[in-house]
C-alpha positions in Angstrom: 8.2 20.2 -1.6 10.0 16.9 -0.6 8.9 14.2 1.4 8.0 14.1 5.3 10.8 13.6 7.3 9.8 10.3 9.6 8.1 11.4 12.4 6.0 14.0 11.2 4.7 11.2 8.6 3.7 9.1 11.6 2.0 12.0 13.0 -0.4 12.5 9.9 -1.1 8.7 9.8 -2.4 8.9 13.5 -3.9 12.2 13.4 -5.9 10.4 10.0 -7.6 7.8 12.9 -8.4 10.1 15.3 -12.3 10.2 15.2 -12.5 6.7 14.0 -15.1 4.3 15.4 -13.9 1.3 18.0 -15.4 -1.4 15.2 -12.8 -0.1 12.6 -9.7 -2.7 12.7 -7.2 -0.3 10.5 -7.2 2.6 12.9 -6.7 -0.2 15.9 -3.7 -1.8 14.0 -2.5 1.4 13.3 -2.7 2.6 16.8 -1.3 -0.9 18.3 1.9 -0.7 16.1 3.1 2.8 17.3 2.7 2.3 20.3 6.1 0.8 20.3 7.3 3.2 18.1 10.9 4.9 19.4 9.2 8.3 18.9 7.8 9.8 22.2 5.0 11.8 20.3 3.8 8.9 18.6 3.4 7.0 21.4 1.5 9.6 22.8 -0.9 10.2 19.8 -1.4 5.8 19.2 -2.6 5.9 23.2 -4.0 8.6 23.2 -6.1 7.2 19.9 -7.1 4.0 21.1 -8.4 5.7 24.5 -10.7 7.4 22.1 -11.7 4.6 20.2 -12.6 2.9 23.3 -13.9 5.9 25.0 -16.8 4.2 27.5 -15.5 0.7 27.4 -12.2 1.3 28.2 -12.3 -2.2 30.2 -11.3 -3.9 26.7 -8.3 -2.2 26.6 -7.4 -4.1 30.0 -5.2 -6.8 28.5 -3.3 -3.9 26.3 -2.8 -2.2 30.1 -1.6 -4.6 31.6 0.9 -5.4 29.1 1.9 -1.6 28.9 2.7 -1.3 32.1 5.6 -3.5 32.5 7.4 -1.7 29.4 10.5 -0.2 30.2 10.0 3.6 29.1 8.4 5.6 31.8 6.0 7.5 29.7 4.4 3.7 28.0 3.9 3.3 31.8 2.5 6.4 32.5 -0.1 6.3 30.2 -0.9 2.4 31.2 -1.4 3.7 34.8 -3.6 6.6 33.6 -5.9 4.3 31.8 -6.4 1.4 34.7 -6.9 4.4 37.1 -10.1 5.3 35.2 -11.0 1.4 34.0 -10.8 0.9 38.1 -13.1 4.3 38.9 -15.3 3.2 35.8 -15.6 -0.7 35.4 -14.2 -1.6 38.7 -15.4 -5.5 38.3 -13.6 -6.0 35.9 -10.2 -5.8 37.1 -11.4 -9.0 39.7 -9.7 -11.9 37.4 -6.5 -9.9 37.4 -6.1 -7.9 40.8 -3.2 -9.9 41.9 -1.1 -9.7 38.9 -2.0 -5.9 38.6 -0.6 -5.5 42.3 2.5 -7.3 41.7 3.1 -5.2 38.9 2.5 -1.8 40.6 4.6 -3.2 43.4 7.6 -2.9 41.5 6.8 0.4 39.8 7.5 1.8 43.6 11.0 2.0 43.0 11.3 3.4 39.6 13.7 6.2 38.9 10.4 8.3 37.1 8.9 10.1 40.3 5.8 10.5 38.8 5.5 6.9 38.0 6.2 6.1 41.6 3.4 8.9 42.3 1.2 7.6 39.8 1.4 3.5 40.3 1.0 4.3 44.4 -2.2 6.2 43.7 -3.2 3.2 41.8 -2.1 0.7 44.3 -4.5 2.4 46.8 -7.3 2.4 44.8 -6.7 -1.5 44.1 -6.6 -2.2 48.1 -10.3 -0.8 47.9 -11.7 -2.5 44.9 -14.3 -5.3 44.8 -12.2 -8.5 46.1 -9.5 -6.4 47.7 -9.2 -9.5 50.0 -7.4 -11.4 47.5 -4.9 -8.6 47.9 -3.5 -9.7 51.4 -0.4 -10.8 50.4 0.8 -7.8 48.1 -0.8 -5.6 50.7 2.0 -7.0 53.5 4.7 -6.8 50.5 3.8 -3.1 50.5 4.4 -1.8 53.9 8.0 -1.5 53.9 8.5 0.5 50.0 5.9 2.2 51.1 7.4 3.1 54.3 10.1 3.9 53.1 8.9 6.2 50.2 6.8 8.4 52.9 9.9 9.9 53.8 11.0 11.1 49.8 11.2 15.0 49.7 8.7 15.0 46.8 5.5 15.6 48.5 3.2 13.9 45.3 5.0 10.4 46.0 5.6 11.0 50.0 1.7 11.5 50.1 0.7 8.9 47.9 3.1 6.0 50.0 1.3 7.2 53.3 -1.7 7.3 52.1 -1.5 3.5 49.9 -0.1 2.8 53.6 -3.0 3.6 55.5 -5.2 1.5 53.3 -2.8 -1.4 53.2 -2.8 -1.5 56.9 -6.5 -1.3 56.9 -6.7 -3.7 55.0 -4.4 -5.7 56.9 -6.5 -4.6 60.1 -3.6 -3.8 61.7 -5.1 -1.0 63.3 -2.0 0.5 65.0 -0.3 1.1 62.3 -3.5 2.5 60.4 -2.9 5.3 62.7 0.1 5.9 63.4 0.1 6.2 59.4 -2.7 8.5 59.3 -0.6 10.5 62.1 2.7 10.0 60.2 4.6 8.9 63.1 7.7 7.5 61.3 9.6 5.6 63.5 6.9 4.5 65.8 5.5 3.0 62.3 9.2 1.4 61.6 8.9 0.0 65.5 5.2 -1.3 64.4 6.8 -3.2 61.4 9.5 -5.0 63.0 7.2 -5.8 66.1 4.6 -7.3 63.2 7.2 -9.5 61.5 9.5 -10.6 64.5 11.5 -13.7 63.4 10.4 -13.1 59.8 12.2 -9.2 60.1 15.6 -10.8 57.8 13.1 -10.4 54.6 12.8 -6.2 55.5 16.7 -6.0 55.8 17.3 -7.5 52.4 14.5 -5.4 51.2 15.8 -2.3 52.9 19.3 -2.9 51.6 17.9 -2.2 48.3 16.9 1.4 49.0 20.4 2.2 50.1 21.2 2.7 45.6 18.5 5.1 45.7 18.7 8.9 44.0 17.1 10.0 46.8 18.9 11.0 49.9 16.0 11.1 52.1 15.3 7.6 51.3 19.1 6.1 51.8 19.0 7.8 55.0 15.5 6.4 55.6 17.2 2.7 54.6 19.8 3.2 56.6 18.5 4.1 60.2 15.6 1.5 59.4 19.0 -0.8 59.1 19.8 0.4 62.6 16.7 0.5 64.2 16.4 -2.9 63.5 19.6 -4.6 64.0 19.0 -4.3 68.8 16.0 -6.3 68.3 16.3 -8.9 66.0 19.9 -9.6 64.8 20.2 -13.3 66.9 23.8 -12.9 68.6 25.2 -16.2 68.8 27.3 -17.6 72.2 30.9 -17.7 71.7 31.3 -21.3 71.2 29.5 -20.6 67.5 32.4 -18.9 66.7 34.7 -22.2 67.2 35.9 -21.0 70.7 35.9 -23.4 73.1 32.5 -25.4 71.8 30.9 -27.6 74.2 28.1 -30.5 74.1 24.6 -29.1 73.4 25.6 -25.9 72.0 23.9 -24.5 69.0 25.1 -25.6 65.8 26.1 -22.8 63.1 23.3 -23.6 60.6 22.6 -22.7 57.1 20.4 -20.4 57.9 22.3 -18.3 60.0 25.6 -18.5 57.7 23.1 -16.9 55.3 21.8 -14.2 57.6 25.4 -13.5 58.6 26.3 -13.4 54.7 23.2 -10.7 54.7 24.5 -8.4 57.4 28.1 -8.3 55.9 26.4 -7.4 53.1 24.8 -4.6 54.6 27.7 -3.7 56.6 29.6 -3.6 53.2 27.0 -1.2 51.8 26.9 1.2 55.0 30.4 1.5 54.5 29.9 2.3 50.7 27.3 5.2 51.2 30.1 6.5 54.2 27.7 5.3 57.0 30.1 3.7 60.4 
């Protein structure tokens, strides 16, 4: 009989370590190194062996988590959202020293082109916006509401019902108690009027993230970009006199500043992308 073929020699070194204690340093090392290994099932065995080996202090394996999650294949970050989901239900204070950074992290898993990773890191998120010293979360919280938003209206109902439901505890959070309910109620675009009322002059920052979710695969959610584009542009696109234009200026009008030649720049942009996704 010859020898293994690769992958099923991996597979008998990590089945070898299942079973092993957490003090023993080979099976970790083992473990540790195929984890990055371009074979899907030994990724899956290595986690699934150091989740044994740490089975009831799985709050060591926090650093290892964290570090997991920002890799690039979806199924590394599967199983790093899988294991700070229970270290959060199990060992909740320890996740205090890094609840910002974990946030931040899971904020940019919303838009991931793995639907279950979306799912998965909003289920998280929601959990992390009622942990011990949630407050620290305002910020990310407020970063949230507009992905989140957004996402309620995807036609797969796991990730729809995960955004409105990370929504209704960011919001709480918040304590902005409108739009805790009209979340709860699932009033779309009397939460998109809520949003823009909440950020007034600050709304340019939810265009430029809105324009974003105009590339995405799913159609609900372009068309969800694109009438939160519209919705927004009566009440807060700043429409300057004519003399801003260079038509007959006069003393004391407003000056074209670099502001607004950057907001300008932004809504050609947009306009450019309507046009792209056949939107007049």
């Amino acid at each position: 009989m010859g020898p293994l073929p690769p992958t099923d020699r991996h597979s008998s070194q990590l089945w070898s370590c299942q079973g092993h204690h957490e003090d023993d340093t080979c099976p970790q090392k083992i473990f540790r190194k195929y984890i990055r290994s371009k074979q899907p099932r030994s990724r899956e065995l290595a986690l699934r062996g150091l989740r044994n080996l740490y089975a009831g202090r799985m709050q060591l394996l926090l650093p290892d988590a964290l570090l997991w999650l920002q890799d690039m294949r979806a199924d590394i970050k599967l199983q790093a959202i899988h294991l700070l989901q229970d270290i959060v239900a199990q060992h909740p204070a320890s996740i205090r020293g890094v609840l910002s950074q974990l946030a931040v992290q899971l904020l940019s898993c919303f838009n991931e082109d793995n639907a279950e990773v979306r799912w998965r890191s909003m289920e998280l998120f929601a959990l992390l916006l009622e942990a011990p010293g949630r407050k620290r979360l305002l910020l990310q919280a407020e970063r949230s509401l507009l992905p989140l938003f957004i996402h309620m209206n995807e036609d797969i109902p796991n990730v729809a019902q995960a955004a409105q439901k990370a929504l209704i505890h960011a919001a709480k959070l918040l304590g902005w108690q409108q739009l805790q309910r009209l979340a709860s109620a699932a009033e779309v675009w009397m939460i998109a009027d809520c949003l823009l009322q909440k950020r007034g002059r600050d709304a340019e920052q939810y265009l430029k993230d809105t324009v974003l979710h105009l590339h995405s695969p799913q159609v609900p959610v372009r068309d969800t970009a694109v009438r939160f584009l519209g919705e927004s542009h009566p009440q807060w696109v700043p429409i300057p006199p004519a003399e801003c234009c260079g038509v007959g200026a006069q003393r004391g009008s407003w000056g074209v500043t670099g502001e607004m030649v950057g907001f300008l720049g932004v809504i050609r942009a947009t306009l450019g992308l309507l046009g792209h996704y056949g939107v007049h």
